[in-house]
matplotlib code that plots the C-alpha trace (Angstrom):
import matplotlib.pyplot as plt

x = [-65.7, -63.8, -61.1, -58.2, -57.7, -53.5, -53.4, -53.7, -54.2, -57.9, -60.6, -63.3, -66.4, -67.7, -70.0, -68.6, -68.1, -65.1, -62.7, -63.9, -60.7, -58.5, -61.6, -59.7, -62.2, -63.4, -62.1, -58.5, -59.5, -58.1, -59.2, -56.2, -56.5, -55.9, -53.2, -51.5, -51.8, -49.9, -47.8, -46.5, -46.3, -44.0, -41.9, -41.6, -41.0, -37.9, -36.4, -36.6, -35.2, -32.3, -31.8, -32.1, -29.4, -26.9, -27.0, -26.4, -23.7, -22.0, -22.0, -20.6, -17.8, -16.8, -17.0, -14.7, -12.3, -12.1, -11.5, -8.7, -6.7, -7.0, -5.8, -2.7, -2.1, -2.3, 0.3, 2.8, 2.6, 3.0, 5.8, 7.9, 9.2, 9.0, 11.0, 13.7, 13.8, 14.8, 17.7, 18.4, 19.7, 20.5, 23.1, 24.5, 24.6, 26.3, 28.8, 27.3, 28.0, 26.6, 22.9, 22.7, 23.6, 20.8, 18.5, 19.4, 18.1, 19.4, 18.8, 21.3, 24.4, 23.2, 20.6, 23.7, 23.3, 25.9, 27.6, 27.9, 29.6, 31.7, 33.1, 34.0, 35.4, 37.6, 40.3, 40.4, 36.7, 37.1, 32.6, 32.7, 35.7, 33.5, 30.4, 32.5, 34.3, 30.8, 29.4, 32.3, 32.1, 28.5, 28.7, 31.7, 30.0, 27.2, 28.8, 30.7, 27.6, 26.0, 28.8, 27.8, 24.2, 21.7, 18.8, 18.1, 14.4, 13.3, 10.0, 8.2, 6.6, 4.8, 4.5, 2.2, 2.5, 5.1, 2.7, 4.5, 5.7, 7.6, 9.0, 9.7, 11.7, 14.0, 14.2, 15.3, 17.7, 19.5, 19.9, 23.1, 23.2, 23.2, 21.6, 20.8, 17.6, 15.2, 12.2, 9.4, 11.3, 10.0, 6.4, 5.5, 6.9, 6.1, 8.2, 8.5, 10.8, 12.6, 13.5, 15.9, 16.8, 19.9, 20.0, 23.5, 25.4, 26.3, 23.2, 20.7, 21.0, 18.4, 18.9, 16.4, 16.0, 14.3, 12.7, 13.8, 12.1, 11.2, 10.7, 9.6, 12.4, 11.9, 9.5, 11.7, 11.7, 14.3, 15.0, 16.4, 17.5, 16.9, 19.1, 22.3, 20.8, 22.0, 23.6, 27.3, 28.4, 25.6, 26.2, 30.4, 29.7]
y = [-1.6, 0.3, 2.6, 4.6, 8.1, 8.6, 11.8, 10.0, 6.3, 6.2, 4.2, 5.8, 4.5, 4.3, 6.8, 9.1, 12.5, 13.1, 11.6, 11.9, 11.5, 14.8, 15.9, 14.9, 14.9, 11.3, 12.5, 11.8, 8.6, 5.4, 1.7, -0.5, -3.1, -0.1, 1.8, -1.6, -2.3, 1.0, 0.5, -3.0, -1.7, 1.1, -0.7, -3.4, -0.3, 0.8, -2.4, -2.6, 0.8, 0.2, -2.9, -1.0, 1.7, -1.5, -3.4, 0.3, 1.2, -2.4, -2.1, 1.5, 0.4, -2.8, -0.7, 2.0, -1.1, -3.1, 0.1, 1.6, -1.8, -2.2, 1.6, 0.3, -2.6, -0.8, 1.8, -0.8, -2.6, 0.5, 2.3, -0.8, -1.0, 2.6, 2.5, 0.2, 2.1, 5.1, 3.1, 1.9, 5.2, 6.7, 4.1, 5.1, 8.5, 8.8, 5.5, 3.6, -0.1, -1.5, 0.0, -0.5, -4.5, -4.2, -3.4, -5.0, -7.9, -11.2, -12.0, -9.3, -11.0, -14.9, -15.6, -15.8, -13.8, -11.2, -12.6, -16.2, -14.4, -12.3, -15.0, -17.8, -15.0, -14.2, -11.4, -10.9, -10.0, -9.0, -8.6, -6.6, -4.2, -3.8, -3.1, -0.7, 0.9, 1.0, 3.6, 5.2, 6.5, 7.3, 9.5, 11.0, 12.2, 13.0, 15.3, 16.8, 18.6, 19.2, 19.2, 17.7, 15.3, 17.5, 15.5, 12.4, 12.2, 9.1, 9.4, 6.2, 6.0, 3.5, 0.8, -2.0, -5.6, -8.3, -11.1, -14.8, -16.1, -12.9, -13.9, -17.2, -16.3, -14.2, -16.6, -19.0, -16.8, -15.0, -17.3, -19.2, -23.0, -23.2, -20.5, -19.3, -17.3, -20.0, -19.3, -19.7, -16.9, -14.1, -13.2, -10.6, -7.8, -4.6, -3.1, 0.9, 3.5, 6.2, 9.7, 10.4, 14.0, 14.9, 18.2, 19.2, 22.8, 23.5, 22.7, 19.9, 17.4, 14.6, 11.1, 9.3, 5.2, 2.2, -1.2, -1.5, -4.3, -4.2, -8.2, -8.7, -11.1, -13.3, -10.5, -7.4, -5.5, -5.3, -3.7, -5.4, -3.9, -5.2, -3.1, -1.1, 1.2, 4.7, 5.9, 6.4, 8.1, 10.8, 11.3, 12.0, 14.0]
z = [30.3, 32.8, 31.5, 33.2, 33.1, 32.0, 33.5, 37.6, 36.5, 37.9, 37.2, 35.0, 34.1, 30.4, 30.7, 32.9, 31.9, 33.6, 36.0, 39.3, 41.0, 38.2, 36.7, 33.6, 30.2, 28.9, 24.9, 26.3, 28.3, 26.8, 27.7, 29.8, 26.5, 24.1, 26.4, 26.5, 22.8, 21.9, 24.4, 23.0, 19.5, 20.9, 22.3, 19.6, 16.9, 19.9, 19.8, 15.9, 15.1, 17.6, 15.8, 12.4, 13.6, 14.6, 11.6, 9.9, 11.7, 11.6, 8.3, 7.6, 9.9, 8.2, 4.4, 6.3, 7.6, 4.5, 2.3, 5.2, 4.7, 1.1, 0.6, 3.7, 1.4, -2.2, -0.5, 0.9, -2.7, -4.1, -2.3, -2.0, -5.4, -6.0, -2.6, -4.2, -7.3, -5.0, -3.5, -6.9, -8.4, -5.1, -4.5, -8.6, -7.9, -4.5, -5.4, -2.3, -3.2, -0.1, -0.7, -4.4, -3.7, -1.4, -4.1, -6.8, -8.4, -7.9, -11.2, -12.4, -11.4, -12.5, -9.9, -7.0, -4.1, -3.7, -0.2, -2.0, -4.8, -2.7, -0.5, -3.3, -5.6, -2.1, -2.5, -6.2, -6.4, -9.8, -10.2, -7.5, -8.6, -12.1, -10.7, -8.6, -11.2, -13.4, -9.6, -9.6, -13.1, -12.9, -10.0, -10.2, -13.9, -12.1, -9.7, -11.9, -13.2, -10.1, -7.2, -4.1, -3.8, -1.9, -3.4, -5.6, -6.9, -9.0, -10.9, -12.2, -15.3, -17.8, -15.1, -16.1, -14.1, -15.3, -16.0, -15.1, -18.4, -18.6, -15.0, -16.4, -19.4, -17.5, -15.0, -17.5, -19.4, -16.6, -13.6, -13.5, -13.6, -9.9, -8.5, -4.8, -6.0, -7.0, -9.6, -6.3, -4.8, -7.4, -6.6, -9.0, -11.3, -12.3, -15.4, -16.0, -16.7, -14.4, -14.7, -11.9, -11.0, -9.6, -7.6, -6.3, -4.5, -8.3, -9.9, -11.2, -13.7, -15.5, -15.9, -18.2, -17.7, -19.5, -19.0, -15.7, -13.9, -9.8, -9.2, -5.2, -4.4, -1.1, -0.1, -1.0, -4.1, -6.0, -9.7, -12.6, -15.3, -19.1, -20.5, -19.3, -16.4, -17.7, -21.0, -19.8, -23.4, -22.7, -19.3, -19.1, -22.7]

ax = plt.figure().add_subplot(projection="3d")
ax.plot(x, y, z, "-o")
ax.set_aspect("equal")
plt.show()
């Protein structure tokens, strides 16, 4: 059978001891089935390593997506009620009755939303000049310690998840008879405590807190409090 020399594609025959055309040596001179052969298998093996390195790298980048948004996720979960719990005390401290409405609970006032309260209680307000008297005491106490607010930091501790029949029992026992907030509005719960530390132009002061509750109300956090937020008695002696 004829073969073909590879170094100037020539025809060689089988018992020639060299190319006539190169003078190239018969050792290195391959048949056209065999050249074609290897050829074929090369370029199968190409195709399947490309392949290989696709399916690879389509993976790795999927792992590296899904992980990216669950960490986006677990941070926005995160962050949100410690975010609220931030407001929480921040509103106490500096007296500012518009943002600690904002992030407090529905379910601390009866389950009525604040602006429906406001307006049928009209001039007299009397909830709203108790809860405003109740800000005013904690942070003019406050600052008499520390002078002026520079800095409010809130640290969360012993959270664990509010389970649903915990979330239904309050439900039950602290929404009024007719309420704005209805129970398909709370999502989820996380209970823990707070240490909130108050640094001021005179000095710092600490505030401890317990069983405080951050329920994610009509998709905002907001923090209820099963007990009274802060010990007044401690914090004027």
């Amino acid at each position: 059978m004829a073969k073909i020399c590879p170094r100037c594609g020539g025809r060689v025959e089988d018992n020639a001891v060299k190319c006539n055309n190169c003078g190239f040596t018969p050792s290195a001179v391959m048949n056209n089935e065999n050249i074609n052969n290897i050829s074929n298998k090369s370029g199968k093996s190409k195709k399947k390593n490309k392949k290989l390195v696709s399916a690879i790298v389509l993976s790795v980048c999927s792992a590296v997506i899904i992980i990216c948004v669950g960490l986006i996720i677990g941070s926005a979960v995160s962050s949100g009620y410690k975010k609220a719990a931030e407001n929480y005390f921040t509103a106490m401290v500096k007296c500012d009755f518009d943002l600690y409405w904002d992030s407090l609970s529905s379910l601390e006032y009866g389950g009525v939303n604040f602006e429906d309260r406001y307006s049928v209680l009209g001039s007299g307000l009397p909830m709203g000049l108790g809860y405003d008297a109740y800000l005013g005491v904690i942070s003019s106490s406050i600052q008499a310690k520390t002078g002026e607010v520079k800095k409010v930091k809130v640290e969360i501790g012993n959270v664990s998840k509010t389970d649903k029949d915990e979330l239904d029992s309050l439900y039950s026992k602290y929404v009024s008879q007719n309420p704005s907030l209805s129970r398909k509005d709370i999502k989820g719960g996380k209970s823990f405590d707070a240490k909130v530390t108050v640094k001021g132009e005179n000095g710092e002061t600490e505030i401890e807190t317990f069983n405080l509750i951050a329920l994610k109300e009509n998709k905002k956090w907001r923090v209820f409090s099963l007990e009274s937020d802060i010990d007044l008695a401690s914090l004027i002696g």
